[in-house]
Structures are given as structure tokens and as C-alpha cells.
N, C-alpha and C positions, 0 to 999 in steps of 0.2 A: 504494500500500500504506500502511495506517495502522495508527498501533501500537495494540495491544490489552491485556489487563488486563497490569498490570505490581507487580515486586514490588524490594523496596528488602534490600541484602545489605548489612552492614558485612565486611570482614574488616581487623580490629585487631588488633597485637599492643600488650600492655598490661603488658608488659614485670612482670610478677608482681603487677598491681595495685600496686604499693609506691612509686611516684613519686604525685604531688598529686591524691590521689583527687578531690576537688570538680573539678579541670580536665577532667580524664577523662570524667565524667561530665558535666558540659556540653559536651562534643562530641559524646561519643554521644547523649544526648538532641538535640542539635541535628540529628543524619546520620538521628533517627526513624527507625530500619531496623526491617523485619519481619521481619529475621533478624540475628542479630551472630555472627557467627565469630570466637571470640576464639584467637589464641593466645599462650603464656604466662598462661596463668590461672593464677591465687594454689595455689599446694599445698603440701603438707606438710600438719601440724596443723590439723584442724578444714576441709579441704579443700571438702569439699561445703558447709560454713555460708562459710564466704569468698567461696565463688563465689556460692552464691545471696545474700549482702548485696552482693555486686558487683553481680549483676544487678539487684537494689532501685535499687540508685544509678542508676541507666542507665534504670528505668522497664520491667525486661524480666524477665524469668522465663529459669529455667535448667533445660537440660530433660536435655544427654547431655554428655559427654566421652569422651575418650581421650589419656592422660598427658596431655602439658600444655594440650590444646585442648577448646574446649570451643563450645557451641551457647545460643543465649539467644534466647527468643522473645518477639514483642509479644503484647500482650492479642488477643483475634482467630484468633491465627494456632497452629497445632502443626507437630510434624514425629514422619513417622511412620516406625515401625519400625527408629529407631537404629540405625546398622551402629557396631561399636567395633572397631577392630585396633589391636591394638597394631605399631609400627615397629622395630623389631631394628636395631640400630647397629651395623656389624663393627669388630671391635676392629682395632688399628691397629700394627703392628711399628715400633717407635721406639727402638733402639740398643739391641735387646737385649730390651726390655722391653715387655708389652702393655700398651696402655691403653686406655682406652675415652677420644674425644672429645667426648662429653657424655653426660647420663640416656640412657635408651632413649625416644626419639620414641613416634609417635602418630598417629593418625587418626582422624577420627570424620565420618560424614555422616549424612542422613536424606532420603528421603524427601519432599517437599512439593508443593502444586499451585498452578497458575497456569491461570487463566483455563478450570479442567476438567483439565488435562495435568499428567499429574506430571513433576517431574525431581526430579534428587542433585542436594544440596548439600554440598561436602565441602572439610573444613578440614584442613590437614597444615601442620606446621612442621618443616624439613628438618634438618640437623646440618651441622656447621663442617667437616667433612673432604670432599675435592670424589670421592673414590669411595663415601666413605659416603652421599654424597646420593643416589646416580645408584643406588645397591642399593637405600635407603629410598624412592627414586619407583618403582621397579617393584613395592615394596608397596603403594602408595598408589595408583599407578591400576589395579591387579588389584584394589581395593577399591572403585573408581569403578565399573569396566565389571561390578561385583557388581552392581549396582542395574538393571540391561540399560536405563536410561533415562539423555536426554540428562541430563550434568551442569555445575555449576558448583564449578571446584575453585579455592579461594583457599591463601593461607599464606606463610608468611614461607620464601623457599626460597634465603636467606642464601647467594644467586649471583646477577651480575649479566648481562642478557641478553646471551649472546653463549657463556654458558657451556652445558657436555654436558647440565645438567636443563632447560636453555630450549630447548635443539637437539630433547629428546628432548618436550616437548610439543609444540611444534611439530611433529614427526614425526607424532603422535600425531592430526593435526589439531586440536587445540586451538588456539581465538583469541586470543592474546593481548588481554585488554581495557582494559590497562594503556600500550599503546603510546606513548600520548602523555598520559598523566596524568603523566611527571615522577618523579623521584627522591622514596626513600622514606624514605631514613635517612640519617644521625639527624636526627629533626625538626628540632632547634634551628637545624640547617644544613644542607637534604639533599642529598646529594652523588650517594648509589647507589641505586637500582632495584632492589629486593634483595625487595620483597613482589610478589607474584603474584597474580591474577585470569583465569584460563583456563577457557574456556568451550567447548563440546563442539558439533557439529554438531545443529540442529535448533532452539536459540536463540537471539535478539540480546539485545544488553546493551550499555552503556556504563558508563564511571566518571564518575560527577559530579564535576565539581573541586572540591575541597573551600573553593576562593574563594568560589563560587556560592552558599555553604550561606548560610543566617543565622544569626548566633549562634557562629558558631567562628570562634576568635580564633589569631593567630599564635604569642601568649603561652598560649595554654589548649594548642594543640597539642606546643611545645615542652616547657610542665613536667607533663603527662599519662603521656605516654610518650616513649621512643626511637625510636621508629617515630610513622610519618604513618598513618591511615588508610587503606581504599579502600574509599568506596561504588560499590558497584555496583547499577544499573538494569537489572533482567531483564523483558524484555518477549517476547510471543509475537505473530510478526505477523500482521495480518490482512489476507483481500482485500480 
């Protein structure tokens, strides 16, 4: 069996764009991905001008989001028919008092084709409470299995394998494609496996190590973001 057309996925979190924009954008320029999943994209004020001068910087175009995540494409390439949902965070009983443990989350995927075939691509960034994550994945893959095609779901799911949202991909048949690509945060030092690459039945893929690349440096990775990368290689096999 030999691999066949293949497509290049970043999934980044970029920590609001607000650490060393030039670093940033020489890794991504370097991972050349035909798709970049970004989460923590820049918001508030002037939201959509932030993102898309972000994605200038990177050499990509900005096509969809939902709350903080967003989708960025190369010249060449589109994504079609955007899904956006929004992610509902449950509020939280703490002595007395509710709070909410962060914004209200997000999803966003699309549509894309490889080699003829389409699949989802879908980006989610999860929230700090370990029952609010495990409510927010059952919105996120009820927003996968929307597309009724194989997907690739990345994102920052701010739990390390071993926890109820890694048991429940898993369950789910998801492959993890992260298994041995290594700790993901914080770059300066990475200690935990806390970003995610999960990929659905009907696909291969791997993570390219980010050693491999040329052009990405230990010092560009460390003052860029708080988080490492993960490029992913989505191939569809041939006889």
C-alpha cells in the first residue's frame, strides 16, 4: 500500500496572538500547512481585522471561526460550507456562589477534499473544569458526526491522556495521532500533552515532529506561544 494525495493541518494555539508575533509567524510559515487550526485567536476589538492581519503574517487567509477558534487557509486551497457552534460552558456551584470557569467555548469545522474525498476538519478548544469539558465534547462531536464524513478533530482539550475527554475519544474510535509526538505545554519547557489531534475511521495521518521541520527554532517556538504546535499529515491510502 502507498500513500496517496496528502494534505498538511496545523492545529496551534496562539495563545491570543499577543506573545512575539514575528516568532509565530516563522513557525507557521515554516509547518506551510494547507490548513491552520488556530485556537485562541486574537478577539475582542476589531476581531475579524486581527485575525485576518494574523493570517497575513503566516502567508494564509482567514476564512471561518467560532468564539475563540478559528480556520486559515493557503492560496490553492478552501473549505467548504463552514459549520459554527457555539460550546455552552455549565456554570459551576462554588460555596455558595455560580461562576462561570471561562468565556463560553467554540467550534468550528469545514468541509475539505483530499485526493477526490471529502472529510471534516474541526477545531475545539475545551475549558478548565474536568465536567465542563466532558459536556463541551459531547457538543463538539455531535458537530463532527454533523458532516456524516470521516473527520479530523484537533484542539487544545486542556487534559492530559488518561483523563474522561481522552477515554471518551477513544470510545468514540478516534486515533489518537499525537501518541508519540510528546508533551505540549508550555513550550519553553513541555511537561503535558494537553493538545489533541484525533482522527476518525477511514483516514491515516501522522504528526510530523516539529524537529524535522526546517526553519523552526526552539527559541521561535518558546517566545511565539505557550503551547507547541501539531502538524498533522492527512493522507488517503492507496492500493
Amino acid at each position: 500500500m502507498s500513500a496517496g494525495p496528502s494534505l498538511r493541518v496545523l492545529s496551534y494555539n496562539v495563545h491570543r496572538w499577543g506573545d512575539d508575533r514575528d516568532a509565530l509567524a516563522r513557525v507557521v510559515r515554516s509547518c506551510a500547512p494547507d490548513y491552520a487550526l488556530i485556537q485562541e485567536a486574537p478577539t475582542w476589538w476589531g476581531t475579524r481585522r486581527k485575525r485576518e492581519a494574523m493570517a497575513a503574517t503566516f502567508g494564509l487567509r482567514y476564512v471561518a471561526a467560532s468564539a475563540r477558534n478559528a480556520i486559515l487557509v493557503a492560496d490553492g486551497t478552501d473549505l467548504v460550507e463552514p459549520l459554527h457552534w457555539r460550546v455552552w460552558r455549565p456554570f459551576v456551584r462554588r460555596r455558595l456562589r455560580l461562576i462561570a470557569t471561562q468565556l463560553p467555548g467554540g467550534a468550528v469545522g469545514g468541509r475539505v477534499v483530499l485526493g477526490g474525498v471529502e472529510l471534516a476538519l474541526v477545531v475545539c478548544h475545551l475549558g478548565l473544569h474536568i465536567r465542563g469539558r466532558q459536556h463541551e465534547l459531547d457538543q463538539v462531536l455531535k458537530g463532527c458526526k454533523s458532516f456524516n464524513l470521516p473527520y479530523l478533530l484537533v484542539g487544545d482539550l486542556n487534559e492530559e491522556p488518561g483523563g474522561p475527554v481522552w477515554d471518551r475519544l477513544a470510545a468514540e474510535g478516534l486515533t489518537d495521532l499525537g501518541v508519540d509526538a510528546g508533551p505540549t505545554f508550555h513550550s519553553d519547557n513541555p511537561v503535558k500533552r494537553i493538545d489533541g489531534a484525533h482522527l476518525s475511521p477511514g483516514l491515516t495521518g501522522r504528526v510530523i515532529p516539529l524537529d524535522s521541520i526546517e526553519g523552526i527554532t526552539r527559541a521561535d517556538l518558546a517566545a511565539g506561544s505557550d503551547h507547541l504546535p501539531m502538524l498533522v499529515e492527512l493522507t488517503l491510502p492507496t492500493d
